[in-house]
MARMI-186487 format. One record per residue: residue number from 1; residue in three letters; x, y, z of N, C-alpha, C in turn. Coordinates in steps of 0.02 Angstrom, whole numbers, plus 50000, padded with zeros to 5 digits. Last residue first. Example, Ala and Ser with C-alpha at 12.3 -4.5 7.8 and 13.67 -1.06 7.14 Angstrom:
BEGIN
+-----+-----+-------+-------+-------+-------+-------+-------+-------+-------+-------+
|   n | res |   n.x |   n.y |   n.z |  ca.x |  ca.y |  ca.z |   c.x |   c.y |   c.z |
+-----+-----+-------+-------+-------+-------+-------+-------+-------+-------+-------+
|   2 | ser | 50642 | 49888 | 50354 | 50684 | 49947 | 50357 | 50645 | 50002 | 50394 |
|   1 | ala | 50660 | 49716 | 50390 | 50615 | 49775 | 50390 | 50660 | 49835 | 50390 |
+-----+-----+-------+-------+-------+-------+-------+-------+-------+-------+-------+
//
This chain:
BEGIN
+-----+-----+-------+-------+-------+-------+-------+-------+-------+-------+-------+
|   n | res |   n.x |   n.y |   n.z |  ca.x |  ca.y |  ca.z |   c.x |   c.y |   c.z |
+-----+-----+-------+-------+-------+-------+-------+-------+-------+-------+-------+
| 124 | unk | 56722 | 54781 | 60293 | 56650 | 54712 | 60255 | 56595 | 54802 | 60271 |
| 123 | unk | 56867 | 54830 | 60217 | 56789 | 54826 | 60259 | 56749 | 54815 | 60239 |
| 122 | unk | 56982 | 54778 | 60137 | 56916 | 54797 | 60130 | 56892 | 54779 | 60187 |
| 121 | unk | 57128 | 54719 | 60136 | 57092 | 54764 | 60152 | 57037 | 54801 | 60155 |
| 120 | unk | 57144 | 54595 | 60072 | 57135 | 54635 | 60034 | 57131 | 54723 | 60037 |
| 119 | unk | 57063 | 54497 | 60167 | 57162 | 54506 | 60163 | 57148 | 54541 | 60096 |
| 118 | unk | 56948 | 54544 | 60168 | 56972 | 54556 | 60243 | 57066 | 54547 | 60214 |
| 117 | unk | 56898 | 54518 | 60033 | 56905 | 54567 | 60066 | 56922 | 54578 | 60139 |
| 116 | unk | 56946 | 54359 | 60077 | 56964 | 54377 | 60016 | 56971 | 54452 | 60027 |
| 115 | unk | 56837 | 54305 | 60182 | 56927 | 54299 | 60199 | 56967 | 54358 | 60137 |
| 114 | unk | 56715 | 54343 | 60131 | 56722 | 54385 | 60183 | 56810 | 54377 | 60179 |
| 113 | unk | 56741 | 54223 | 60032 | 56722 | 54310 | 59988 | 56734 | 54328 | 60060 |
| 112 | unk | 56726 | 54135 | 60099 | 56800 | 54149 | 60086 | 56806 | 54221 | 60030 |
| 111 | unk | 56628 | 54141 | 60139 | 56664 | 54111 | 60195 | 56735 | 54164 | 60171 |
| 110 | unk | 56528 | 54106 | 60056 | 56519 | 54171 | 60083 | 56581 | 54180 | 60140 |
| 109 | unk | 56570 | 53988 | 60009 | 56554 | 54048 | 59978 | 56558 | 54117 | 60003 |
| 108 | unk | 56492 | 53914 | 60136 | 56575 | 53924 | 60123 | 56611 | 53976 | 60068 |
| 107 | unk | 56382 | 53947 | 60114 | 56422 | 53985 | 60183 | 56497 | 53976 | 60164 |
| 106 | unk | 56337 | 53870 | 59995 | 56344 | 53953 | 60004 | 56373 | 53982 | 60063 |
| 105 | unk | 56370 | 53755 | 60057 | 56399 | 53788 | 60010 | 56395 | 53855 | 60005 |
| 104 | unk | 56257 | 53726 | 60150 | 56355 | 53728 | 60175 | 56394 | 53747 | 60102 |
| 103 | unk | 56150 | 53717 | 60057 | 56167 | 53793 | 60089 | 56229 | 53799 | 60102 |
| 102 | unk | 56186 | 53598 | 59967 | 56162 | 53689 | 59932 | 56179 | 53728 | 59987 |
| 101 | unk | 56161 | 53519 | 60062 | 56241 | 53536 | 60024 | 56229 | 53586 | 60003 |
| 100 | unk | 56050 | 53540 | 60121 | 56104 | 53558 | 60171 | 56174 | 53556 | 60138 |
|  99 | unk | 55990 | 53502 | 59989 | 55963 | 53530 | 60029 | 56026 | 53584 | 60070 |
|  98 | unk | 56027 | 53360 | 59978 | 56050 | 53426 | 59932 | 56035 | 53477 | 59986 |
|  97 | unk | 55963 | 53305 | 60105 | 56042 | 53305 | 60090 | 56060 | 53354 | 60035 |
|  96 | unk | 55829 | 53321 | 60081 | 55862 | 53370 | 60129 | 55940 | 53349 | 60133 |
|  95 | unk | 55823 | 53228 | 59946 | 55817 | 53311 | 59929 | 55846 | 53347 | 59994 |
|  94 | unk | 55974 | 53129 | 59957 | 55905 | 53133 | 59947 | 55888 | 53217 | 59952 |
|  93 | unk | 56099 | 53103 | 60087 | 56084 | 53114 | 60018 | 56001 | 53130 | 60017 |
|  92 | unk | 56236 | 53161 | 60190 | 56149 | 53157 | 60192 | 56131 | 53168 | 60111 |
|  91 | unk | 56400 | 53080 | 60256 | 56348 | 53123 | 60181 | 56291 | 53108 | 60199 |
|  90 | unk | 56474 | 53012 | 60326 | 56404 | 53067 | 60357 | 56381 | 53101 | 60314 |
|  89 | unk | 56540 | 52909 | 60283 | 56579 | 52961 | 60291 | 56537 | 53021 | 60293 |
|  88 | unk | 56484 | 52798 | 60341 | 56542 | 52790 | 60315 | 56571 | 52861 | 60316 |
|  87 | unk | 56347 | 52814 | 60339 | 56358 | 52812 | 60402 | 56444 | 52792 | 60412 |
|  86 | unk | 56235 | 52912 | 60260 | 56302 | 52861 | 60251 | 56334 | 52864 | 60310 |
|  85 | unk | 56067 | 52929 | 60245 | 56154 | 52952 | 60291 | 56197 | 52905 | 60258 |
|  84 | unk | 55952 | 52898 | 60207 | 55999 | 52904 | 60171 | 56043 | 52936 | 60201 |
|  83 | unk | 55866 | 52844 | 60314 | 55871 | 52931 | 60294 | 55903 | 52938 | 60257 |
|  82 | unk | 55901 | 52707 | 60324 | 55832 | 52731 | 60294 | 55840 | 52800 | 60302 |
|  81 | unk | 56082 | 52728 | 60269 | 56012 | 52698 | 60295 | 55952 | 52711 | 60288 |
|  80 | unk | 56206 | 52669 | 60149 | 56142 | 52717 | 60159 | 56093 | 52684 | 60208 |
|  79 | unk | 56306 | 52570 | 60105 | 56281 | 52572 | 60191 | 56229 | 52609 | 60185 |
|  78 | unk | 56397 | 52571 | 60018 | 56347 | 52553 | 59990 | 56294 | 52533 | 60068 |
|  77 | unk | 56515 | 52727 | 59964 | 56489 | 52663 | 60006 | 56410 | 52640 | 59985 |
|  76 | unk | 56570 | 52817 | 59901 | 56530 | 52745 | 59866 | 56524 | 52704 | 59898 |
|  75 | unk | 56574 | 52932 | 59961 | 56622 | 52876 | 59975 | 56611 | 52825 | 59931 |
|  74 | unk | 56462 | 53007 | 59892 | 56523 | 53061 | 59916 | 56575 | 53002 | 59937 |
|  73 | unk | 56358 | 52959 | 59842 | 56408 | 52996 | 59798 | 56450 | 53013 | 59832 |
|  72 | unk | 56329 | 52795 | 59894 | 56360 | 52869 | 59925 | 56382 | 52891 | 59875 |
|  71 | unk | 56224 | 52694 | 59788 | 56301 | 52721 | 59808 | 56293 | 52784 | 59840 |
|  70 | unk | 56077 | 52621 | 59874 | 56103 | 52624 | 59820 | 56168 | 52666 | 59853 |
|  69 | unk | 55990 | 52540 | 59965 | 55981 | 52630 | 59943 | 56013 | 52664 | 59899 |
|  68 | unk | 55955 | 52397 | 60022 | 55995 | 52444 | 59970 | 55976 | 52501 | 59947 |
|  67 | unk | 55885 | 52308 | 60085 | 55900 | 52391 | 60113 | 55972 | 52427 | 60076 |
|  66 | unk | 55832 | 52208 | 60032 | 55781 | 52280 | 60036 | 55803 | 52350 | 60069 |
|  65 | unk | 55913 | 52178 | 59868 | 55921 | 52194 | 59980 | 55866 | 52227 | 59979 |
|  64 | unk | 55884 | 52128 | 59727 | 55899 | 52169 | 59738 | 55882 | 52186 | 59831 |
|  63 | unk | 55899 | 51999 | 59609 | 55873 | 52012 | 59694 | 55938 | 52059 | 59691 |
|  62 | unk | 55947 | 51975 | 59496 | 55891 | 51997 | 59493 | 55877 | 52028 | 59551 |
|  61 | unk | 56025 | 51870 | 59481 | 56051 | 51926 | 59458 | 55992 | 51984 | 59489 |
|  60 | unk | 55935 | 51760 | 59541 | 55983 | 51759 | 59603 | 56011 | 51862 | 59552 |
|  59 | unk | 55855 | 51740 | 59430 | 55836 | 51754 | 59524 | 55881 | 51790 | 59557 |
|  58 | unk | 55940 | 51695 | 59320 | 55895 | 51775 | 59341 | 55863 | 51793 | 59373 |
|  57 | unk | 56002 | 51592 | 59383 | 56031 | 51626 | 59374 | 55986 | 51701 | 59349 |
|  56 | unk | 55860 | 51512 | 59363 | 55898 | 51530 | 59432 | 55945 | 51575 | 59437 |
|  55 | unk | 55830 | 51529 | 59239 | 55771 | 51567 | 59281 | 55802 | 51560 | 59373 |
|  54 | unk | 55896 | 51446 | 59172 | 55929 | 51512 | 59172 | 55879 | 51552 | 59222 |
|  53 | unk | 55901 | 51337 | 59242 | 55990 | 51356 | 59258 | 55974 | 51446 | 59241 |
|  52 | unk | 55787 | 51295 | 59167 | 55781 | 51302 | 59245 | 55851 | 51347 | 59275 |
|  51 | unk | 55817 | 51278 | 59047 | 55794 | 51333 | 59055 | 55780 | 51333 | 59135 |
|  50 | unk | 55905 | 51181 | 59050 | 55925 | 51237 | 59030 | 55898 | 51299 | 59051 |
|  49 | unk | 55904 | 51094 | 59211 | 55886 | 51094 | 59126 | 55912 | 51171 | 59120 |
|  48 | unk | 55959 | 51033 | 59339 | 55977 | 51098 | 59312 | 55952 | 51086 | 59231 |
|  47 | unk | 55914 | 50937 | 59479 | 55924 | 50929 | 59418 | 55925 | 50989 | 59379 |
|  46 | unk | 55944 | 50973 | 59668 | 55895 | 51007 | 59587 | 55940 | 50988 | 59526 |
|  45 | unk | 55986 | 50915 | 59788 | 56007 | 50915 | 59753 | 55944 | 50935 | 59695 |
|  44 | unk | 55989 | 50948 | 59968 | 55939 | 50939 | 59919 | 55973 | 50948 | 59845 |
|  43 | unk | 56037 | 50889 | 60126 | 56061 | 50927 | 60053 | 56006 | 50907 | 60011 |
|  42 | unk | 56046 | 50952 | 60301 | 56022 | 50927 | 60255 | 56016 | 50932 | 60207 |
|  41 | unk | 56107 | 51022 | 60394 | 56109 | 50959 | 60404 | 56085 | 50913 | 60363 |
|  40 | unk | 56057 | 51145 | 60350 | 56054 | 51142 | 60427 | 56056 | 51057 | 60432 |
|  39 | unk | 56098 | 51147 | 60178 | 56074 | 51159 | 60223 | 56051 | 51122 | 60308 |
|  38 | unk | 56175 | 51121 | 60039 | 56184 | 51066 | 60101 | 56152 | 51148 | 60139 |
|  37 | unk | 56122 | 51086 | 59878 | 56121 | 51121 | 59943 | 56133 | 51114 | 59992 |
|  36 | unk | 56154 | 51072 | 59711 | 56166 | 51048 | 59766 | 56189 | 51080 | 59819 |
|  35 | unk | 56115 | 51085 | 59556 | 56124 | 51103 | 59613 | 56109 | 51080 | 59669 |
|  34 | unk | 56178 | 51028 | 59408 | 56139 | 51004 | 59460 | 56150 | 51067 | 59507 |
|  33 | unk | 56178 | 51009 | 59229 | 56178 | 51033 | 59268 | 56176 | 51013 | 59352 |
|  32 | unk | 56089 | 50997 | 59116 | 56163 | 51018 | 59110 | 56196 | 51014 | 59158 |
|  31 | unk | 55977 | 50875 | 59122 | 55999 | 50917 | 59124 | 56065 | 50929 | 59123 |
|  30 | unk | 55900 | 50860 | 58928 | 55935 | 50845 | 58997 | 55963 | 50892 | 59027 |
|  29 | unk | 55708 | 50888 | 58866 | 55800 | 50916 | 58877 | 55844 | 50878 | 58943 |
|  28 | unk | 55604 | 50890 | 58919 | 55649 | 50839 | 58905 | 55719 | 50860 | 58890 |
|  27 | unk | 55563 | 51020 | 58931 | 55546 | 50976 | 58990 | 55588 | 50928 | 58972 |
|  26 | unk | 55573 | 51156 | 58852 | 55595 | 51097 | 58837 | 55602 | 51063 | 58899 |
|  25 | unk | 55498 | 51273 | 58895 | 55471 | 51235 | 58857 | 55501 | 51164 | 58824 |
|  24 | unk | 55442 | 51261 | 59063 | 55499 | 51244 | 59035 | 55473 | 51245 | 58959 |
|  23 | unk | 55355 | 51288 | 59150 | 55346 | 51343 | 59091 | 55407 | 51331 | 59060 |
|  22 | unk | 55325 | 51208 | 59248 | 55280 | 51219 | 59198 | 55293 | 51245 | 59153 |
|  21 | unk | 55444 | 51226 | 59325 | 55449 | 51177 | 59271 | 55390 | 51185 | 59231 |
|  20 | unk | 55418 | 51331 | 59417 | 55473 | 51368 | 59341 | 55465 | 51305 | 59303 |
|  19 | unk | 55410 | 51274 | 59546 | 55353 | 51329 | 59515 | 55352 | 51339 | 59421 |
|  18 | unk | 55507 | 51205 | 59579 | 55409 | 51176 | 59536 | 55388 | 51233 | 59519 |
|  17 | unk | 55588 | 51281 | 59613 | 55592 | 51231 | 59538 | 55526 | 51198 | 59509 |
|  16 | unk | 55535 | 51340 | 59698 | 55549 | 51374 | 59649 | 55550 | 51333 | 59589 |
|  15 | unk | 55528 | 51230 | 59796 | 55469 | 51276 | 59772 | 55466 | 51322 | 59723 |
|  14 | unk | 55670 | 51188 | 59808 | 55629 | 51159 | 59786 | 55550 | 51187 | 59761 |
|  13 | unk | 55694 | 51301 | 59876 | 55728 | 51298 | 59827 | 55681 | 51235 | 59763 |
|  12 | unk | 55627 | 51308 | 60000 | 55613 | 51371 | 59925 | 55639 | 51352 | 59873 |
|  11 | unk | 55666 | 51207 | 60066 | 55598 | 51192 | 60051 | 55620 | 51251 | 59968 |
|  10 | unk | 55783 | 51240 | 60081 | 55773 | 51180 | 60039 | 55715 | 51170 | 60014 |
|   9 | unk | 55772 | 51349 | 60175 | 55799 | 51363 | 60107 | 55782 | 51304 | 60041 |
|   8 | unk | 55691 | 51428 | 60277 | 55700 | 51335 | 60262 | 55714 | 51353 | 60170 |
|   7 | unk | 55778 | 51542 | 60314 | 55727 | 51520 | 60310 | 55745 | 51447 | 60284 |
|   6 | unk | 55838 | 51635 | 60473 | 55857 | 51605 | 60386 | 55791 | 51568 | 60372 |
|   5 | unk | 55816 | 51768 | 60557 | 55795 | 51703 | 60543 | 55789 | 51664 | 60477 |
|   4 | unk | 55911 | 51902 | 60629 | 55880 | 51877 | 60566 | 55865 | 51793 | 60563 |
|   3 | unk | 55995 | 51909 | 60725 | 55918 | 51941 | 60754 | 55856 | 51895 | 60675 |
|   2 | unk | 56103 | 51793 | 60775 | 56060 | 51863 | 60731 | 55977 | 51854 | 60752 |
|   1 | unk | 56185 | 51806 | 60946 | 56133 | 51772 | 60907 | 56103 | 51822 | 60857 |
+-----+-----+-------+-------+-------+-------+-------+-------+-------+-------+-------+
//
């Protein structure tokens, strides 16, 4: 069972369209259009004017997850959790993810300057 609870979609959908017809400025216009919802057993159909088609289509472009954290530079996964891990391929982003890339860099730096004078013959 999800843990997430859908919401009464028909009602929003319909609450959206009242909200956005005040500010149609062409109310008579026909519409182009329809949308039609079949939710939990029940469909609500919205007449589509122009300017209603476009304030749905810049809802829907518009919504952004609340748990989007945006791309892994290191997989492009799109999983980041609230520490920014990527839980795809264990990159830590954000300042203590540079952070720990800045230093595992300098050890590896320092990794292969020690390998370099050791097959060179140099004593460290």
């Amino acid at each position: 069972m999800s843990r997430y609870r859908a919401p009464d979609l028909l009602a929003v959908l319909r609450d959206f369209a009242a909200r956005v017809a005040p500010y149609d400025p062409e109310p008579e216009a026909g519409a182009v259009g329809s949308l039609d919802v079949r939710f939990d057993g029940k469909t609500v159909t919205v007449p589509l004017t122009p300017y209603l088609a476009g304030a749905v289509a810049e809802a829907l472009a518009g919504h952004r997850d609340r748990s989007d954290r945006g791309s892994c530079a290191g997989c492009g996964g799109r999983r980041l959790d609230e520490n920014l891990h990527c839980p795809d391929c264990g990159r830590l982003h954000g300042v203590l993810g540079q952070v720990l890339a800045h230093q595992a860099e300098r050890i590896r730096r320092a990794e292969r300057e020690y390998e370099t004078e050791r097959g060179s013959g140099h004593t460290p």
